[in-house]
N, C-alpha and C positions, 0 to 999 in steps of 0.2 A: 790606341785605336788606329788600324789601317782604314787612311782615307782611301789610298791606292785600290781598295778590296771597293769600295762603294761608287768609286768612280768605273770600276768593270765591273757592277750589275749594271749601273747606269747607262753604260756602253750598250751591253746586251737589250735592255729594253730600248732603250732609242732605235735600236739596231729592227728590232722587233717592229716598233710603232712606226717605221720607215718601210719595213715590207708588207707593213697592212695600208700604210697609204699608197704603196705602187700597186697594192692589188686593188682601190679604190678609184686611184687613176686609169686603170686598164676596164673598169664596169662604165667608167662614162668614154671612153674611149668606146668601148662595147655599143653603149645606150645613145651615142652621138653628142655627148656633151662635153667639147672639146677644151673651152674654156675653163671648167671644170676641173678636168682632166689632167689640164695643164697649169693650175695651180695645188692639185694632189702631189702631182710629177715632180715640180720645183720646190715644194716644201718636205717631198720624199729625197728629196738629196741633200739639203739641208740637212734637217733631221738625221740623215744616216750618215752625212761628214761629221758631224758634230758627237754623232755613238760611235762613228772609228777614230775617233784623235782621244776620245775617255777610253778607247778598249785597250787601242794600240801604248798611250801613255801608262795604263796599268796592269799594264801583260805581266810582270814581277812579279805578282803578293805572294803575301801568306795563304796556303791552302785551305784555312778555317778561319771562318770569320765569328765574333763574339755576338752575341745578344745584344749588345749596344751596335756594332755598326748596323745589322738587319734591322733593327728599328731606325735607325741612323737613313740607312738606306729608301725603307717605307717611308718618312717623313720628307725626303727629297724626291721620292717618288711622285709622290701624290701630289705635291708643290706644286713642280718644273714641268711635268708631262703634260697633264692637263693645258 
């Protein structure tokens, strides 16, 4: 089993779930809710340091991943993200 393969989806989505909170951060910025805003914004960078040190550490894999890591993967999904 490649871990490497599952730590870059993990990448991608954290990557993902960081540019949906800068676009969160940008509606209360919008809306006047600065404080808000401004803990979307800080945990939007968090979040997207943390999917590019998983992308960047697993840029190598194997080009196909098995049936076991994509469940592998959904199970850490669901965990950590949330």
């Amino acid at each position: 089993m490649a871990i490497s393969r599952i730590f870059l989806w993990l990448g991608f989505a954290l990557l993902f779930y960081a540019a949906l909170m800068l676009l969160a951060a940008l509606g209360g910025v919008i809306m006047g809710e600065y404080s808000a805003a401004q803990v979307f914004a800080v945990l939007a960078f968090i979040v997207g340091a943390i999917g590019l040190i998983a992308y960047f550490t697993a840029q190598n894999t194997p080009k196909q991943e098995s049936t076991r890591e994509a469940l592998v993967f959904l199970f850490l999904f669901w965990t950590i993200v949330p």
